[in-house]
N, C-alpha and C positions, 0 to 999 in steps of 0.2 A: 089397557084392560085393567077393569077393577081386580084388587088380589083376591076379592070371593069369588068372581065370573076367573079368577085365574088357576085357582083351587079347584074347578068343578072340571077344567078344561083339563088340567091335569087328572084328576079322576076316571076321566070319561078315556084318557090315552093308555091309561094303565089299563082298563077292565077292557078296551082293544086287543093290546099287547098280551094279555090273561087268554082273552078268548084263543087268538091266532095261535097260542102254546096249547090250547086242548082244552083247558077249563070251561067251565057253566059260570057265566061271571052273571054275578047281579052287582048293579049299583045302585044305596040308595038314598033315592032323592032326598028324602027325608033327611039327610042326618046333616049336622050343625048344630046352631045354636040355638034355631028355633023347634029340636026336637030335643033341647037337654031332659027331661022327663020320659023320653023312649031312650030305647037299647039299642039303636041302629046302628051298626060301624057305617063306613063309608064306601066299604065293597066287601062282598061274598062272591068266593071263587072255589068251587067243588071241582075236583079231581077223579075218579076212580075211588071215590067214596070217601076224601079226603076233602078238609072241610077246613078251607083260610077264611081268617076274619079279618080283617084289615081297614087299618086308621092310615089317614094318604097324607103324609107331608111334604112341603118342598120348599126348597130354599133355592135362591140365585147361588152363594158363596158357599162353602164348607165352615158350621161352625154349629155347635150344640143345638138342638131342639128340644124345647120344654113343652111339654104336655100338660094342658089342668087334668088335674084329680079324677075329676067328674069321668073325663074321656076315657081314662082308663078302667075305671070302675063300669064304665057301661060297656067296653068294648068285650073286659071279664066275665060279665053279665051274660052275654052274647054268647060269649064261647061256653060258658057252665052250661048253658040253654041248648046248644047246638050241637054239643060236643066236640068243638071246631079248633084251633089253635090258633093266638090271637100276635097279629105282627104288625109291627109298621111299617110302613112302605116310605120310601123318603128320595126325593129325585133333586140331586144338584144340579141344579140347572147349568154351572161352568163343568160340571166331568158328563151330564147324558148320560147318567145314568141309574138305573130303580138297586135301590136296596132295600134288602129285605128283614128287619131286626124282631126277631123272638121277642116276645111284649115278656116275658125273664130275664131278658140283658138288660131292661130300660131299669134307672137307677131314682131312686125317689130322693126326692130335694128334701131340705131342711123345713121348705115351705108347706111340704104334701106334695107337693106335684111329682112329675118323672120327667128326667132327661135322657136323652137319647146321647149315648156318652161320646168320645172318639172310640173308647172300649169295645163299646158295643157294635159302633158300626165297623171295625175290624173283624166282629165277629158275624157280620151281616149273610145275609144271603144274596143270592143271584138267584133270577127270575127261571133258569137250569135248575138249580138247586130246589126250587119245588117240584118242580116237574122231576125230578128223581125221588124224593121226597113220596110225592103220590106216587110214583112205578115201585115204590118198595124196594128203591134201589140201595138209598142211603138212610138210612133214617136221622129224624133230626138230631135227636143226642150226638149222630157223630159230629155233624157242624158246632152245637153248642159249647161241645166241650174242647174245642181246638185250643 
């Protein structure tokens, strides 16, 4: 499997997994490379009025992801627009499992870009943690500031 048909395939398992938890997931098609001039993330999932934006990574191994510039600026984009809160979603393939990282933990390179730190995915979420998140159970500050 190509890594961009393996990218979508992942996509398409998370905004499942979103739905089966309660969420309105939209995926959209659109987003890549061939919409860098749109503001698309890569899924919208609405809660109980609760509004994720979400950029979808994954890796086989554990080890740093870098994001261009562009992606984060547009996923910001999004969320100014939507009034939504913007994360990354990132699934190691050797643990199985989605985390969730505040697009505020991701830490900007020397280059401009952002990486998604080991920091930050200690400070990640679980796919619970939104889902309490929208029930008004927890709010995020208390995760971020752990």
């Amino acid at each position: 499997m190509s890594e961009k048909r393996a990218g979508f395939s992942r996509e398409r398992e998370l905004a499942r997994l979103l739905w089966k938890k309660g969420f309105a997931v939209i995926r959209a098609p659109a987003s890549g490379a061939k919409a860098k001039r749109v503001n698309y993330p890569d899924i919208v999932a609405l809660r109980k009025g609760s509004i994720f934006v979400i950029e979808v990574k994954t890796r086989g191994k554990v080890k740093p992801i870098y994001i261009d510039e562009w992606k984060i600026e547009r996923l910001l984009e999004f969320c100014r627009r939507s009034l939504g809160r913007g994360y990354i979603a990132v699934k190691y393939i050797e643990w199985n499992k989605w985390f969730f990282i505040p697009i505020e933990l991701l830490e900007k390179t020397p280059g401009g870009n952002y990486k998604v730190s080991s920091e930050a995915l200690e400070k990640a979420l679980t796919i619970e943690d939104l889902v309490n998140i929208s029930d008004g159970v927890k709010p995020l500050s208390s995760y971020i500031s752990k």
